[in-house]
C-alpha positions in Angstrom: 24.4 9.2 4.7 24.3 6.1 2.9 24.2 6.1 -0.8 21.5 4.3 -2.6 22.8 4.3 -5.9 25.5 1.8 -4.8 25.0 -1.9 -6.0 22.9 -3.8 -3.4 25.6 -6.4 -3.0 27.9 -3.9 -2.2 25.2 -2.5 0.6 24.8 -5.8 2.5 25.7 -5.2 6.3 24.4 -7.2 8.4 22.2 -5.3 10.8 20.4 -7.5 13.5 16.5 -7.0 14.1 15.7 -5.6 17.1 13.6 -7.1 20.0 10.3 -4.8 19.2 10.5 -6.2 15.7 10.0 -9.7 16.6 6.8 -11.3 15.3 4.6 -14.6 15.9 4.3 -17.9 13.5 1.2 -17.0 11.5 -1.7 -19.7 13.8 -4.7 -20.0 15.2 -8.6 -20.0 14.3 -9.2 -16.8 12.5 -6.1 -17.0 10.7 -6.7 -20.3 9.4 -10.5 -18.8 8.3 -8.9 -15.9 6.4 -6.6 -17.9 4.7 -8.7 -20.4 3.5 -10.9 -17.7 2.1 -8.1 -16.0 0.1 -7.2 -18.7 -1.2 -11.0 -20.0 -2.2 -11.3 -17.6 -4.0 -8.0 -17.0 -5.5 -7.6 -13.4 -4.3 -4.1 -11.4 -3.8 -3.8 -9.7 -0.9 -0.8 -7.3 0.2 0.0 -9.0 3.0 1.2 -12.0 1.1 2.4 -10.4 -1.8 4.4 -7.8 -0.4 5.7 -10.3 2.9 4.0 -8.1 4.8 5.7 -8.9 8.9 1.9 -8.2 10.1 0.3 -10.6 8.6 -0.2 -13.0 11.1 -1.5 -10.2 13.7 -3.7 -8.8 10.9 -5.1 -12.4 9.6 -5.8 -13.2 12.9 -7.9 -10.4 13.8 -9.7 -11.5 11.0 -8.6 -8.3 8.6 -6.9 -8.4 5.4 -6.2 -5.7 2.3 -7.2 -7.0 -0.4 -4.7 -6.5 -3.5 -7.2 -6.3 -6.6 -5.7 -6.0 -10.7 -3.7 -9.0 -10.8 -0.5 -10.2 -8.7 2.0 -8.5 -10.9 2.6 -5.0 -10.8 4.2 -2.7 -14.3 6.6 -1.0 -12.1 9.7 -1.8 -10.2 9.9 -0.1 -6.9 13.0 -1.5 -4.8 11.2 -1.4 -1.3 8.7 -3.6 -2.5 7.9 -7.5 -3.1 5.4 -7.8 -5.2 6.2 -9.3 -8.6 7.2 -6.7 -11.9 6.2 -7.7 -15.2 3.3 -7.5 -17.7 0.1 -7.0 -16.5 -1.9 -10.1 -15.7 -5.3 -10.1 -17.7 -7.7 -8.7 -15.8 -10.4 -10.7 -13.9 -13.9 -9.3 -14.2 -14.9 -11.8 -11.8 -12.7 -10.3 -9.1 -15.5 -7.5 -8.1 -17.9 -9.8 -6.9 -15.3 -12.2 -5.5 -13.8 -9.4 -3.0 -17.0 -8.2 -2.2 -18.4 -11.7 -1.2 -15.1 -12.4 0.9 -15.7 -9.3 2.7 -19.3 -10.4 3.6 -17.9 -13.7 4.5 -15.6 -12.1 6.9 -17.9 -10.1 8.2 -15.5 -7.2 8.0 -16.8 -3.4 8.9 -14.2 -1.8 7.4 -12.5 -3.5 4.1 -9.4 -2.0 2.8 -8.6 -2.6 -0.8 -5.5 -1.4 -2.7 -4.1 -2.5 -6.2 -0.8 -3.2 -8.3 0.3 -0.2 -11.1 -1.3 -1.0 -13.8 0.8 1.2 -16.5 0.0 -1.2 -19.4 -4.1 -0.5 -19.2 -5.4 2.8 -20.6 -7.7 3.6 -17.5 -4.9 2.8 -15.4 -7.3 -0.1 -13.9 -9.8 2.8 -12.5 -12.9 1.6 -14.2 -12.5 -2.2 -12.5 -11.8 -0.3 -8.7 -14.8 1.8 -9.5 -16.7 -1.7 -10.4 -15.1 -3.6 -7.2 -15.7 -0.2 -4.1 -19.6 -0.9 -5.8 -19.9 -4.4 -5.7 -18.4 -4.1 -2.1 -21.1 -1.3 -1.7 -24.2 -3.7 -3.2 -22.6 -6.9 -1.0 -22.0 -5.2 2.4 -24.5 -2.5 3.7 -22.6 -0.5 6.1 -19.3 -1.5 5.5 -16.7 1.7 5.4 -13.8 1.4 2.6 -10.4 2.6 2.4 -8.8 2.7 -0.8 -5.0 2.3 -1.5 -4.5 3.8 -4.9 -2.0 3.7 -7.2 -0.7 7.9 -8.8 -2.6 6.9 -12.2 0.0 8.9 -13.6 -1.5 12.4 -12.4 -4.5 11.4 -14.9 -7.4 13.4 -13.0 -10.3 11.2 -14.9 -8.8 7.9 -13.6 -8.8 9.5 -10.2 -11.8 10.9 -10.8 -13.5 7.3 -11.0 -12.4 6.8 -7.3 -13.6 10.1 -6.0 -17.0 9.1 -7.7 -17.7 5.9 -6.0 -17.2 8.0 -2.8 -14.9 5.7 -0.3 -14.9 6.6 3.0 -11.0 6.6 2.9 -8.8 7.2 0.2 -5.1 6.6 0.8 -1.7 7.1 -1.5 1.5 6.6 -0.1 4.2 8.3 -0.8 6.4 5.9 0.7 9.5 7.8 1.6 11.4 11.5 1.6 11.9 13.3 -2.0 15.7 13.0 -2.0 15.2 9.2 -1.8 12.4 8.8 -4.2 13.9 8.2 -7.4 15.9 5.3 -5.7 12.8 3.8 -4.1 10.0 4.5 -6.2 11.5 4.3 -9.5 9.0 4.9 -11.8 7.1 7.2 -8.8 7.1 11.1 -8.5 7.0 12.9 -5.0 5.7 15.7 -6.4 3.2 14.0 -8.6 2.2 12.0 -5.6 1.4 15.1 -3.4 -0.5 16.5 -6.3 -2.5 13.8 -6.4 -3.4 13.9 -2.4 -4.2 17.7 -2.8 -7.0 16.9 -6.0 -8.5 14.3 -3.5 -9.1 16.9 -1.2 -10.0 19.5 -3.7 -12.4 17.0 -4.9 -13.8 16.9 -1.9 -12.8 13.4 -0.5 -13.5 13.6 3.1 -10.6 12.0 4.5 -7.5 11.7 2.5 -4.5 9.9 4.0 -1.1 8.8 2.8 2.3 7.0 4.3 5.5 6.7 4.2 8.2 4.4 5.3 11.5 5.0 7.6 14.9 3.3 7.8 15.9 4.0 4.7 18.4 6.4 5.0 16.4 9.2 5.5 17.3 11.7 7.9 14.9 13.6 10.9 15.1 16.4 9.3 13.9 15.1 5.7 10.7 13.4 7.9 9.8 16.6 8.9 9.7 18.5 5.7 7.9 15.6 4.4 4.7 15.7 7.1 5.1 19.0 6.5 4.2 18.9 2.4 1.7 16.6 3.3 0.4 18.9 5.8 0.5 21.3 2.4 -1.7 18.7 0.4 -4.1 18.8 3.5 -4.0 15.0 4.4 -5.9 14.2 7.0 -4.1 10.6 8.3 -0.3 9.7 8.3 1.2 6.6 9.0 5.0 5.8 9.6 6.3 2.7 9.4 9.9 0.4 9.9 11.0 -1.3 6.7 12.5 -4.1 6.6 14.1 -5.5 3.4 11.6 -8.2 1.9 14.7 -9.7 -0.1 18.6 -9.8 -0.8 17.7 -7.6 -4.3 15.7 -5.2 -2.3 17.1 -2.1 -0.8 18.9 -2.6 2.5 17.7 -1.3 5.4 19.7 1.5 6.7 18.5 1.4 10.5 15.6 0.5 12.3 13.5 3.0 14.2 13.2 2.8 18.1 9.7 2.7 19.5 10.5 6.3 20.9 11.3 8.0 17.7 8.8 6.5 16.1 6.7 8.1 19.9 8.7 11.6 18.8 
């Protein structure tokens, strides 16, 4: 079992990506059309910011998450690319910009998720309450899935999300406890699953978090996982491969065949 509190440099072996793992050159027509509108409108998304390997299959089926609350996020997590720091200042023009590049997309189901933002005292829940309505007032029909942040347990910030009523609402909580405190610094596992359960206590129709694999963890640990989030009553799981963004991110310690991931 490989042990995470090791310096990186000391973790760097060489481990060669698989076939299934191999992706396309970001091209073609609808990936051009995204890309110019992301970067009209100088908008973040995930899949830029975090070197997201789907990009170019998710651009060019004309999708994208949009990353509102700035570029640069107040915590450190060592799984993840997007930039640590101060908290940008926050653009109350953003709202209305997402919500018109949704409508120029002509996307039916917009997923939006943000960067921590620590440093504010509403967490940054009174500008995704503004943006899920200006999406709302833009884009009759559309569904939305929210990514949220933990808002530190703070039940009014989450409250403002239940309130605006999106038809998904999603926290990750990334990876097994044992391996939280190395992944997720600033992050809680407990405080992560307490959050899913008030979702659903609240009322939020469908609930849904994720976590990420090839990090050490063993079967054993992903089973007792699904199984507290089976506890917190979430509705939709996903599992995914990481794959280390950077040298000084956390290595990956294998990579998941299609039939375990199948199992």
């Amino acid at each position: 079992m490989p042990n995470l509190l090791k310096n990186k440099e000391d973790q760097q072996v060489k481990i060669n990506k698989p076939d299934w793992l191999k992706v396309k050159i970001p091209s073609g027509k609808e990936y051009l059309k995204v890309k110019e509108i992301v970067e009209e409108r100088n908008l973040h998304t995930i899949c830029s910011s975090g070197k997201c390997p789907n990009q170019s299959e998710c651009w060019s089926a004309g999708t994208a998450t949009f990353m509102i609350l700035g570029n640069t996020c107040t915590r450190s997590c060592q799984f993840c690319n997007v930039n640590t720091g101060a908290g940008e200042e926050v653009d109350v023009f953003e709202p209305a910009k997402v919500a018109e590049s949704i409508r120029v997309m002509g996307l039916k189901h917009a997923v939006i998720t943000s960067v921590d933002r620590d440093d504010l005292p509403d967490g940054g829940s009174n500008h995704w309450r503004k943006t899920v309505e200006m999406i709302r007032k833009k884009n009759l029909g559309v569904t939305i899935e929210t990514l949220i942040p933990d808002f530190k347990g703070e039940s009014e910030n989450i409250d403002r999300i239940i309130e605006v009523a999106p038809e998904v609402v999603s926290h990750n909580l990334e990876t097994v406890r044992r391996l939280t405190r190395e992944v997720r610094i600033q992050a809680k596992y407990d405080r992560s699953l307490e959050v899913l359960s008030y979702l659903k206590e609240k009322g939020v129709n469908r609930t849904k978090s994720g976590i990420m694999l090839g990090l050490g963890e063993t079967e054993e640990e992903v089973y007792e996982t699904l199984n507290d989030l089976t506890q917190a009553k979430v509705d939709i799981v996903t599992m995914g491969q990481y794959l280390q963004p950077t040298k000084n991110h956390l290595p990956v310690s294998s990579f998941i065949t299609p039939d375990d991931f199948k199992k």
